[in-house]
Every structure is written in C-alpha cells, then in structure tokens.
LONU-337447 format. One line per field, with one value per residue (C-alpha): residue number from 1; residue in three letters; x, y, z. Coordinates in steps of 0.2 Angstrom, whole numbers, m for minus. Example, Ala and Ser with C-alpha at 12.3 -4.5 7.8 and 13.67 -1.06 7.14 Angstrom:
<atoms>
resi <- c(1  2)
resn <- c(Ala  Ser)
xx <- c(62  68)
yy <- c(m22  m5)
zz <- c(39  36)
</atoms>
This chain:
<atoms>
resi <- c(1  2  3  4  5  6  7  8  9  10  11  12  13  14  15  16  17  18  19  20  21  22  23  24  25  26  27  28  29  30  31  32  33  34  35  36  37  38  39  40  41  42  43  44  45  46  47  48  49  50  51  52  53  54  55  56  57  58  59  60  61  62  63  64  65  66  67  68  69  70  71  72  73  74  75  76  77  78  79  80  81  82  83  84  85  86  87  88  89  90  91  92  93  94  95  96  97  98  99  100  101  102  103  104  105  106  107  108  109  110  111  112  113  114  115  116  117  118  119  120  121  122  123  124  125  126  127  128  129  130  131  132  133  134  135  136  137  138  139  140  141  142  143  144  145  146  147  148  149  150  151  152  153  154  155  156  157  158  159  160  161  162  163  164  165  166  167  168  169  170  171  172  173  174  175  176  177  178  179  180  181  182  183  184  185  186  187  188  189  190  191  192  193  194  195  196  197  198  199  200  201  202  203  204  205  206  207  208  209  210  211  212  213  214  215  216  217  218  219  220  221  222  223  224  225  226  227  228  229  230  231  232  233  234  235  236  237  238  239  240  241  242  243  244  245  246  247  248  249  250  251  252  253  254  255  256  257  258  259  260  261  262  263  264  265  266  267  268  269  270  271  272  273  274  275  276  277  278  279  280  281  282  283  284  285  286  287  288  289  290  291  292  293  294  295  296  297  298  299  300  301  302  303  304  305  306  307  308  309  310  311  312  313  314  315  316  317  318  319  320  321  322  323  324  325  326  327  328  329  330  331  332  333  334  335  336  337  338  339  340  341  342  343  344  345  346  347  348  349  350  351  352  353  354  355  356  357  358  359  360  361  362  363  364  365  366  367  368  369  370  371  372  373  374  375  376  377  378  379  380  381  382  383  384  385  386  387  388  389  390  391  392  393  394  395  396  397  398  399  400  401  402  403  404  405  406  407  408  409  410  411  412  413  414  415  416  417  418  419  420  421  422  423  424  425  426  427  428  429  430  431  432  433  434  435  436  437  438  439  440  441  442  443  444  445  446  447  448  449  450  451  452  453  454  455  456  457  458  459  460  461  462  463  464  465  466  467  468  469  470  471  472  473  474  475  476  477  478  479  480  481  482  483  484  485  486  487  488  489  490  491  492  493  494  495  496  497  498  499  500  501  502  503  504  505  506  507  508  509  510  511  512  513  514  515  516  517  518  519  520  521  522  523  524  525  526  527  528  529  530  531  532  533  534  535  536  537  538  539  540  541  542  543  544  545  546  547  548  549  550  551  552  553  554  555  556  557  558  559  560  561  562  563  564  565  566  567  568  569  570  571  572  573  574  575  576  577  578  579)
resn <- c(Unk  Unk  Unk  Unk  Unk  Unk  Unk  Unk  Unk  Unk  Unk  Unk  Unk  Unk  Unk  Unk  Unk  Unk  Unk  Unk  Unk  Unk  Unk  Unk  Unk  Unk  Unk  Unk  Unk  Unk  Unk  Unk  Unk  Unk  Unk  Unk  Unk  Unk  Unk  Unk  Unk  Unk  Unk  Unk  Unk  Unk  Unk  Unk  Unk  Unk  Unk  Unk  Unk  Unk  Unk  Unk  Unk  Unk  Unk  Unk  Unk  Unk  Unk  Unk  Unk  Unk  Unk  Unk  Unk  Unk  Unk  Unk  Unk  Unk  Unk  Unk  Unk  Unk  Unk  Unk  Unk  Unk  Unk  Unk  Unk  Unk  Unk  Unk  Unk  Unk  Unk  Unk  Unk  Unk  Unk  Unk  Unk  Unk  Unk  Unk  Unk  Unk  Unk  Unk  Unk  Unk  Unk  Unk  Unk  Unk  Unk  Unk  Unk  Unk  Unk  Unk  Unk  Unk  Unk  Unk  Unk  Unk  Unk  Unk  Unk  Unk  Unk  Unk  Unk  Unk  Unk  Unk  Unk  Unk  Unk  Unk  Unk  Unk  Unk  Unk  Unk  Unk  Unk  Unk  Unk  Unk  Unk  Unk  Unk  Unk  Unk  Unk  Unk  Unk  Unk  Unk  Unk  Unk  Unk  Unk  Unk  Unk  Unk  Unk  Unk  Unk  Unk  Unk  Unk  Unk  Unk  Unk  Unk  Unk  Unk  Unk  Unk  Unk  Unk  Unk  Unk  Unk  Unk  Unk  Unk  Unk  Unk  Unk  Unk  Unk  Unk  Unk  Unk  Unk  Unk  Unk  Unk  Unk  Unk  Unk  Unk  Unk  Unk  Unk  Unk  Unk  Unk  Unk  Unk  Unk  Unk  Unk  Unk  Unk  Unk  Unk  Unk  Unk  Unk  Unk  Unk  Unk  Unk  Unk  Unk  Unk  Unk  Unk  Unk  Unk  Unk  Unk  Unk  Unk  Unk  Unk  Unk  Unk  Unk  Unk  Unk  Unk  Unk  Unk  Unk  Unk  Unk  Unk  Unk  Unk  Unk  Unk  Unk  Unk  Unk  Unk  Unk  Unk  Unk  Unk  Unk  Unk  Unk  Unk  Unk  Unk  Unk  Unk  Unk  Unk  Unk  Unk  Unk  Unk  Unk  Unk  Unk  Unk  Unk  Unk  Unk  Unk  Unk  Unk  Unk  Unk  Unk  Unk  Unk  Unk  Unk  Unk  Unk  Unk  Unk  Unk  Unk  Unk  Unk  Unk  Unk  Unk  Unk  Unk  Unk  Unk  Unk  Unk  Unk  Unk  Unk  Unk  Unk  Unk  Unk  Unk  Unk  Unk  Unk  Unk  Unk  Unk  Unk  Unk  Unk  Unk  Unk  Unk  Unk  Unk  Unk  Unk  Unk  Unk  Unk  Unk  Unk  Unk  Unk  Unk  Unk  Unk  Unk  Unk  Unk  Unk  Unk  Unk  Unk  Unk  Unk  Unk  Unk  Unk  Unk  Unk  Unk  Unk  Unk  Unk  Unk  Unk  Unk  Unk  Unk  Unk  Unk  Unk  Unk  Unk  Unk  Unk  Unk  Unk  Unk  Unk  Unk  Unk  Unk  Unk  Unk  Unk  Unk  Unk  Unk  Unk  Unk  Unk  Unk  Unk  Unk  Unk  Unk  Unk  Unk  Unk  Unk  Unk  Unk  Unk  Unk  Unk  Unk  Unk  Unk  Unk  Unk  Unk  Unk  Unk  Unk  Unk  Unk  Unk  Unk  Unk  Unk  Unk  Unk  Unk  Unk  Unk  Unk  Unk  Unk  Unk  Unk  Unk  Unk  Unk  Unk  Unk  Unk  Unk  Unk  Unk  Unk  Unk  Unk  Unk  Unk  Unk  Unk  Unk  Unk  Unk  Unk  Unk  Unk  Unk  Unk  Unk  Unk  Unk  Unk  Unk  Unk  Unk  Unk  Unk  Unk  Unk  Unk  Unk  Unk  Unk  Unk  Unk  Unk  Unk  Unk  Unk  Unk  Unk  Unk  Unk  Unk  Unk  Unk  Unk  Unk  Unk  Unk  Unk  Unk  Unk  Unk  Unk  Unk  Unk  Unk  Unk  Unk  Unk  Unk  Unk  Unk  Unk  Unk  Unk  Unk  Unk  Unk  Unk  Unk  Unk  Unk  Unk  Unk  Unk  Unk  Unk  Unk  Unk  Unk  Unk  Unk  Unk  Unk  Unk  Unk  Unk  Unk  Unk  Unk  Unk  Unk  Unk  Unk  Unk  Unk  Unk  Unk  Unk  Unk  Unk  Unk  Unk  Unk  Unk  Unk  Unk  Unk  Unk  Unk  Unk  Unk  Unk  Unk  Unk  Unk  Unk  Unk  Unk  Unk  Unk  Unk  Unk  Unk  Unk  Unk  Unk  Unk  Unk  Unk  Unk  Unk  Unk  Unk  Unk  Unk  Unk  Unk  Unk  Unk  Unk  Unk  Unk  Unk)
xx <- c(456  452  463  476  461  452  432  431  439  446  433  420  411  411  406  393  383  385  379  379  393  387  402  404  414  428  426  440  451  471  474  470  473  457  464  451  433  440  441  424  417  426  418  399  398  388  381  390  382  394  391  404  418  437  436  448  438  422  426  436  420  410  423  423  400  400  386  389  377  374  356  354  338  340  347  329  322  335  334  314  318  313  318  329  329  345  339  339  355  363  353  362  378  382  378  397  394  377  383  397  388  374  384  392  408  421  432  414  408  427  426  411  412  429  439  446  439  447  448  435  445  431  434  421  414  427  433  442  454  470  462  449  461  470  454  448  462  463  445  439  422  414  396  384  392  388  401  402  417  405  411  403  399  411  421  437  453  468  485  502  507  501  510  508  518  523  508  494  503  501  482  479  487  475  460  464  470  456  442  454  466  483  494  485  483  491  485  500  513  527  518  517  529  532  541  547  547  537  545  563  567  556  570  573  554  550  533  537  551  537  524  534  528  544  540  524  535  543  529  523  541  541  521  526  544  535  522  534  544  529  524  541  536  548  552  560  568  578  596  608  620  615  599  586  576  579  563  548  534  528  546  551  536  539  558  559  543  527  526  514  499  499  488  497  487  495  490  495  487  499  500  497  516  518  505  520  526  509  504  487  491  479  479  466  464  470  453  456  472  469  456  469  482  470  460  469  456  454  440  438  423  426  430  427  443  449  460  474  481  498  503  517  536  539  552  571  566  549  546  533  528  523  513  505  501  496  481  477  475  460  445  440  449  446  429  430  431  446  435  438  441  456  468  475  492  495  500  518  523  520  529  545  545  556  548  554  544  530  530  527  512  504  510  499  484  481  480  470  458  459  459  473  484  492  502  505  519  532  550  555  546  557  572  569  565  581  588  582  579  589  572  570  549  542  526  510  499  485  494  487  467  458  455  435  437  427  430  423  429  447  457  472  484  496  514  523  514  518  533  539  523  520  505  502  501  486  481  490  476  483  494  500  515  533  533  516  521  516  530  547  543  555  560  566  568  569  565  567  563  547  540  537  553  566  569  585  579  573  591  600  591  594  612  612  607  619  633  631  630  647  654  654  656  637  630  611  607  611  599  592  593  593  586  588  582  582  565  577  593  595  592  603  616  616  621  635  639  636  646  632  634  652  642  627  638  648  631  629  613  611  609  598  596  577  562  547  553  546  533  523  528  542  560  571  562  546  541  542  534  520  530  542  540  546  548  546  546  534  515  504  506  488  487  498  504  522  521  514  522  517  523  523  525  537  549  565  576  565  569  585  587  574  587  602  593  584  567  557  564  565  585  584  579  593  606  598  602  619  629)
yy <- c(352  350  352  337  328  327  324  325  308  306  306  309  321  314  295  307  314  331  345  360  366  377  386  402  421  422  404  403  410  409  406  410  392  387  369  369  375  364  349  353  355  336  330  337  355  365  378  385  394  406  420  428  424  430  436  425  410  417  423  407  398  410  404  387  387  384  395  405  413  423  417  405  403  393  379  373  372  364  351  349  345  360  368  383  392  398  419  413  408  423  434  449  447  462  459  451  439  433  432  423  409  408  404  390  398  410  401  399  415  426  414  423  442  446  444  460  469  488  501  511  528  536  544  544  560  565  566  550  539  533  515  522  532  515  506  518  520  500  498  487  488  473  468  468  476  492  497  512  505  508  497  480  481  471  472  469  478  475  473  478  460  443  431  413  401  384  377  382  382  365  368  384  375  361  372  381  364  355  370  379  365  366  378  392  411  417  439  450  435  446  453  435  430  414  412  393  400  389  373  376  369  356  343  348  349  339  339  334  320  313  312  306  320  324  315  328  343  337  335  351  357  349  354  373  374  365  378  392  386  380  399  408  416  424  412  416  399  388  394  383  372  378  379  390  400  418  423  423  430  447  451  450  459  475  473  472  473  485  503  518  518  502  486  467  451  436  419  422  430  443  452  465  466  478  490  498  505  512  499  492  471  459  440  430  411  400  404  420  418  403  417  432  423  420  435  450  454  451  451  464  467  485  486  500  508  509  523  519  534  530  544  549  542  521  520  513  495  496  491  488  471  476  489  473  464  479  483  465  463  478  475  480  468  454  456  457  475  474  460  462  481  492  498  515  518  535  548  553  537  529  546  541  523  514  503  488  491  498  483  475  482  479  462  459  466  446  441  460  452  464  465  474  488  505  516  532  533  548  553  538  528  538  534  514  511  520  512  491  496  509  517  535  537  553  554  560  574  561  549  552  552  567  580  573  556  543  530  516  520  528  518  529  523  533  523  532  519  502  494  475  464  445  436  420  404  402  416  433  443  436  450  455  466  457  464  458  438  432  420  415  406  394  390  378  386  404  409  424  426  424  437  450  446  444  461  473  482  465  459  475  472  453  459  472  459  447  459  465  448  443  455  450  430  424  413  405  395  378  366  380  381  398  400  417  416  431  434  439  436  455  455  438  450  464  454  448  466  472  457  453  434  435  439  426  411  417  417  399  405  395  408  400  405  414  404  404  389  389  401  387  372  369  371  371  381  370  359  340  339  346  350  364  381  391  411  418  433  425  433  417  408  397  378  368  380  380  361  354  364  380  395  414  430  441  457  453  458  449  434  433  440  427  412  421  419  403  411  425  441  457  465  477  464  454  469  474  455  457  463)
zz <- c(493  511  521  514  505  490  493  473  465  447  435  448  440  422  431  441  427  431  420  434  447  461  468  480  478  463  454  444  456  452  434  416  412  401  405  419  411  398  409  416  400  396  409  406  414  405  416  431  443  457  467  456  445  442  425  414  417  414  396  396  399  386  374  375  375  395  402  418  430  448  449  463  459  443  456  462  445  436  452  446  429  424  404  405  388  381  383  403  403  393  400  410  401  387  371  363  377  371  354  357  367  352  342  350  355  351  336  327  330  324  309  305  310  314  300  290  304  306  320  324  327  339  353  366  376  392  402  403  409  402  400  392  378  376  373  361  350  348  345  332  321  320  314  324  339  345  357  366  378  395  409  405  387  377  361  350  350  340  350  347  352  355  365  371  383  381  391  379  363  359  364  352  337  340  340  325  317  320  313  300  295  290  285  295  288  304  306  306  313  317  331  338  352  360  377  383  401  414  413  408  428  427  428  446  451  465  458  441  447  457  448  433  421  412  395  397  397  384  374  376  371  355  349  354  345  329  331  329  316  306  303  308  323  337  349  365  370  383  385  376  388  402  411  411  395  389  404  410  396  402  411  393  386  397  393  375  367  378  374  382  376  365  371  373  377  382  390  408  422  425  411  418  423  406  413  422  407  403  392  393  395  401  401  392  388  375  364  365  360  345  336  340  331  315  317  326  336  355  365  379  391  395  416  429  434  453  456  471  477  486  498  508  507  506  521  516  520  511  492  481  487  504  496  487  501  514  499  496  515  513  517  500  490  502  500  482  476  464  455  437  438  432  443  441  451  455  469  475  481  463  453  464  459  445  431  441  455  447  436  456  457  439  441  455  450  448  465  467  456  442  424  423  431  424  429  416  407  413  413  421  408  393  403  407  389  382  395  392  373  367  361  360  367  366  376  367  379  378  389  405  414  410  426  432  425  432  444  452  469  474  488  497  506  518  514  525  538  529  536  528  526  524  518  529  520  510  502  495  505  522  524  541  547  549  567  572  570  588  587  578  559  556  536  526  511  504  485  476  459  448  437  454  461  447  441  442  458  466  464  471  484  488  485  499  510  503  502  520  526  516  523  541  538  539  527  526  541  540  535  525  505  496  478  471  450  440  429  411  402  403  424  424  414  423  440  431  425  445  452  461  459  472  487  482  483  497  508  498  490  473  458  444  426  420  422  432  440  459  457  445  455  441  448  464  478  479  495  494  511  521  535  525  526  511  514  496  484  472  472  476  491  485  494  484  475  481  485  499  513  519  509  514  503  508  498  492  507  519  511  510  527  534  524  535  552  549  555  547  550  541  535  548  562  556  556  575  581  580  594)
</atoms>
C-alpha cells in the first residue's frame, strides 16, 4: 500500500513475468504466514533480494526452495541476462540453510535425513546463556550436520510441543498429503495441539462481512477439525452456544502446556508469549510445521542474544506494555538491532513482575523483531504454574545464564522514567509519551484484548478503571464502542469469579468471549472506515491492520480510560479531570 492505493494489481506480478523482488530493511515484516512467499512463489518469485529479512519469512522462503539474498549486486547482472549458479545464490547462509535449498526444499530434504533422529546430549564450552542451555538439551543429530549451536549456524531440535492454528492447518495437511499420502505416521501426536482461535468472531468482522469471505472461514474450519480427528489430536476449539473458542494459541500454551526449560514451536509470530515462563517458544511457518508433525524435528538457526536490563521501579500507572513500546521506540530497534536476535529480560524491574506481564514482553519480541524472548524461570514462575495448572515445578540450578555469558549487546532501561506510552498509527516503534500528544486524539473505538492484552493482570486492570468509573455514574462516551475480549477460558473464568463483568457492562463496555478477534482483523473492534480511530491494547497497529482507520497501541488502563473521556487519555488524566 501507498498511502490508500495499491500500485501493485492482482495478478500483476505472475501476468508481469517476474522472477526477482527487490525490497528494503525487514522483508517479511509482520507475520509468520508462509501464505505470502507462498504466493510469490505461485506467482514466479524465485530469488528475493532485501537489505535484510525478518526471520520467519526467510526460513519460510528456505523452505518452500525460494532463494534469498543481501547482495545488491546480483541486481545488474541478473538484468544483463547473466547465469547465477546455485553456490551464488546459497552462498553466505550456514550450512542447514544450503542443504535445505539443494535439495529443493525442506519436506524433500527431512524425508531424507531427519527421520529417527535422536538428541545430541552435548553440552557446549561456558559460560552460557539460558537459551543456549535450552538449545542444547533439545538438540538433535542429524547427518550431515555439524552443529556447534554458534549464533548463525543452524540445526534441529526436538520440542516439548507443537501447535498449529486454524489458518495453516488446512495448508500443512495438504503438504504432507500430497508428498507422504494418506493416512500419515504423525511423530509423537500427543504432543500435537490445535487451537481454532483466529476466526471464531469472524461473523462480526467488518472485513469478513464485506468482503464476503465467510464460506472461506468455514472451510478452513472443516479442513482443520477433520485434520484433528483424522489422527486424534488435542484440539482446543469454538465454545459451544455461545461465541467465542477455548483462546487464543500461545495464551493457552503458557497457561496449560509451556514449562522452564522445555522448547514449544507453533505457527504464529508470537510464540514467544510462553517465554515468560522460561520456556524457549518461537514461531515458525507452516513447512516447518507439516515436517515437525511427521518428523519431530524443527528447524532452528541459532540467534545472538540481547540482554535488556530493566532498572529501577515501574511507577503505579506503568505496566508492561509501555515498557514494550518505550524499547521498540529505541533507536536500536528502530534501526534493526533486535533483528532476529534473543531477548533476554532481566534486572529488578523484571524479578518484580507477574507471569502475565512478563508474558507482555516475550509476546512482543515479534514486533521487536526477535526470534524469541525469555525471561528465567523463578519463585513467581513455581507459583503461577501451581497456580494456572496445579503443577508442582521444581526449578533445576541450570536454569539461568551463566556469570560471563555472551551477548550481543546489553540495552538498559531506567523504568522509573517511563510513564504511559502509545505508538502512533503505523507502526509499534512509533512510541511516544501519553503526555507529550500536541493535541487531543479523538476515538471511535477502544479494544482490549488479544494475546498481549487478555490476560488476568490486563483484566484487573481494565476493571480498576471500569470500577472506579462505575462508581461515580460515568459510562464510555457516547458515540464510542468499548470491546474488552479476554485471551482464555481460564481469564474469561476468572472475571466471572472476581465479578468483574458488573462494572464492565455498567460503563456499557461489551465483554466478548476468547479469540483473537480484533487483533487479526477478525471480530468486533475493527474499523469499517478510514476516518476511525481505534485506541487499542493489541501489539500491532501495521496499515490495515486494524481495518482501514487509524489504530494506536496503548496499556490496558489507557484504553479504557480513553473510551470514558472520548479522547485519548491516561487513567490518572481522567481521574485529575474531575472536579
């Protein structure tokens, strides 16, 4: 997009003849959905060439036999005609990388080396980082592979758990289909989970209604449920009479199924959400995922970690989110420095946080640009999963980074200076201070909820505005609509356990059961028209994303506060402008 037009026309680069995109910084931006290199692919891409990439798309690319490159300078001689041999092309990309695109691809190339694969079980020299230990200790041997697990070298590792959403089912179990047939020899199949999250709201999707694309939900509904039930797999599905599903993937996954220590993959960009429990989780495509499933291994490349050091005391009105957007506003990840790295979350500010909020900042290592986020496991991570799972956890003395481990770089940030942030519409790096708006922000709609937003801590929050709000006769401003969405079954249950639902309606916020609903463009919350503004709790805020209005990225409070006073405006503005 441009602005409000597409200079690029349907089928314009297949009618075109295209065999080469040239694109700028983080191609790929946004999404583990391999649905786009595989549309590119469909339509005759078979090199790309970037300044850089974001990581899932460039293994998704690897995957599917699409070659990738940095070197601007095979742009003049493809454009003379000139032959580019395949070592070119593989060149400069760690050896799993080069195997993979030999051999045509990544279903080709596990159904010939990673079958009956087993862990290594060695250690490397120290000291080291958590991720490191993780890695290690999930390791696979494989032919032909030496890896040592140095950042950039890539491998196989086995995972606690695999899961997979309803967009890509129906695109896995083709794959495997198509190349193995029917039935499949599924690896370890109790360890597979599937979640019908994304489009349980579609119904009330302007997007969807619009563009008439319900039978298509539909369908993709019937191919995942079949899938499960073909090979008895868990499935984690729409709530019966009522709307909504049981939640959104990796909400469920830290809640019920991540532990310290273990690894879990899943087809969504944020992933990472379970790396607040100490849990190494990262996100990877739907190839990825379609070998995992018959192979049990997954493919890693090995990341750099970036230690964020979080200092001093979060102020009362302060959470996690505006920690979020304060570091994505930083200089180093706007100009790329979280690119595909591991963030490590530690410091004083981090010990004092809950799993909820924590789970805020591994969660966003997407939009940081990362490959995945941890934070290491501790006393409040014994006590959340006895909590959520009734599970007794005892930490193991490995579980930490080793005194003199080895990082990247090491970003610190004084909390006790960040007050409520925003990202301005566009981007999640556009972050800037509530209090440094030069003038009032009108909205049309506020949404709370999504995967960053729908937890236990993020509803206490919206209830403490709510509540406070109730209790003085204020409701949201008129004109305004209110969507609060909880992430899980078990949050949804809990606000009915805290009687939090009283004070929503009384403010006339509408509560709506789990799903990622707005977040995706697939419920109540989205724009219908480019003149809405949306205040939201969500953790992208991309064009289009949210519809076509403008969308900003706010913490809980400040969105329900900003739904009371009709403009945007923190809690404690809102509690000051009262006589």
């Amino acid at each position: 997009m441009i602005g409000d037009e597409k200079p690029i026309g349907e089928n314009a680069i297949a009618d075109g003849g295209f065999a080469v995109i040239v694109a700028g910084k983080r191609y790929g931006k946004g999404s583990s959905r391999e649905h786009s290199p595989l549309a590119e692919k469909s339509a005759g891409i078979r090199l790309v060439i970037a300044e850089s990439f974001e990581r899932i798309y460039r293994q998704n690319c690897d995957n599917l036999g699409i070659f990738t490159s940095t070197d601007f300078g095979l742009i003049e001689r493809i454009r003379a005609d000139e032959d580019i041999a395949l070592e070119e092309l593989v060149a400069g990309r760690d050896t799993l990388a080069q195997a993979i695109l030999r051999a045509g691809g990544l279903l080709a190339y596990g159904q010939d080396k990673l079958k009956g694969a087993k862990l290594r079980g060695v250690m490397p020299d120290g000291p080291l980082t958590l991720a490191q230990k993780i890695v290690a200790r999930h390791a696979l041997d494989v032919d032909g592979i030496d890896w040592d697990l140095s950042p950039g070298t890539g491998g196989f590792v086995r995972a606690g758990h695999r899961f997979i959403h309803e967009y890509y089912t129906a695109m896995a179990a083709h794959m495997l289909h198509d190349r193995f047939g029917k039935p499949l020899a599924l690896f370890d199949p109790k360890t597979v989970v599937l979640f019908e999250d994304h489009l349980s709201y579609a119904h009330r999707s302007p997007t969807h209604l619009k563009l008439g694309l319900l039978p298509q939900v539909r369908e993709l509904s019937e191919a995942h449920r079949a899938f499960g039930k073909d090979y008895g797999l868990t499935d984690h599905g729409y709530l019966l009479g009522e709307d909504g599903s049981e939640g959104i993937s990796h909400a469920m996954m830290a809640e019920s199924y991540a532990l310290p220590g273990g690894i879990v993959v899943g087809t969504d960009s944020h992933t990472p959400h379970s790396g607040a429990v100490g849990c190494f989780a990262y996100g990877v495509g739907t190839t990825d995922m379609a070998n995992a499933f018959v192979t049990g291994a997954i493919r890693l490349t090995m990341a750099e970690s970036l230690r964020v050091r979080l200092e001093g005391v979060l102020r009362p009105d302060v959470m996690a989110k505006d920690v979020v957007l304060k570091l994505l506003s930083t200089d180093l990840i706007r100009s790329g420095g979280g690119l595909g790295r591991i963030f490590e979350f530690t410091g004083p500010v981090v010990d004092a946080m809950s799993i909820d909020e924590r789970a805020t900042l591994t969660n966003m290592v997407a939009e940081l640009g990362g490959l995945t986020g941890l934070c290491a496991p501790d006393a409040e991570t014994v006590r959340f999963l006895k909590e959520r799972r009734g599970l007794d956890f005892a930490l193991e003395d490995w579980m930490h980074s080793d005194e003199g481990a080895t990082y990247a770089e090491e970003v610190t940030l004084d909390c006790s200076e960040i007050g409520p942030m925003l990202a301005r519409p566009g981007d999640p790096g556009n972050g800037v201070p509530v209090d440094e708006l030069d003038e009032p922000i009108k909205v049309d709609i506020a949404y709370g909820g999504s995967c960053t937003a729908g937890k236990r801590e993020d509803f206490d929050r919206y209830y403490e505005v709510a509540r406070w709000a109730a209790d003085r006769g204020l409701k949201v401003a008129p004109g305004i609509e209110l969507y609060l969405q909880c992430g899980t079954v078990q949050v949804r249950d809990y606000c009915l356990q805290q009687g939090y639902l009283q004070a929503f309606e009384a403010i006339g916020a509408e509560m709506l059961g789990p799903s990622c609903g707005a977040c995706g463009q697939c419920g109540p919350g989205v724009s219908s028209r480019d003149d809405q503004v949306t205040i939201s709790a969500i953790n992208r805020n991309f064009p289009g994303r949210g519809g076509p209005g403008k969308t900003w990225l706010a913490s809980p409070p400040t969105v329900v506060a900003s739904a009371i006073a009709g403009r945007i405006m923190t809690f404690e503005a809102l509690i000051a402008s009262l006589p």
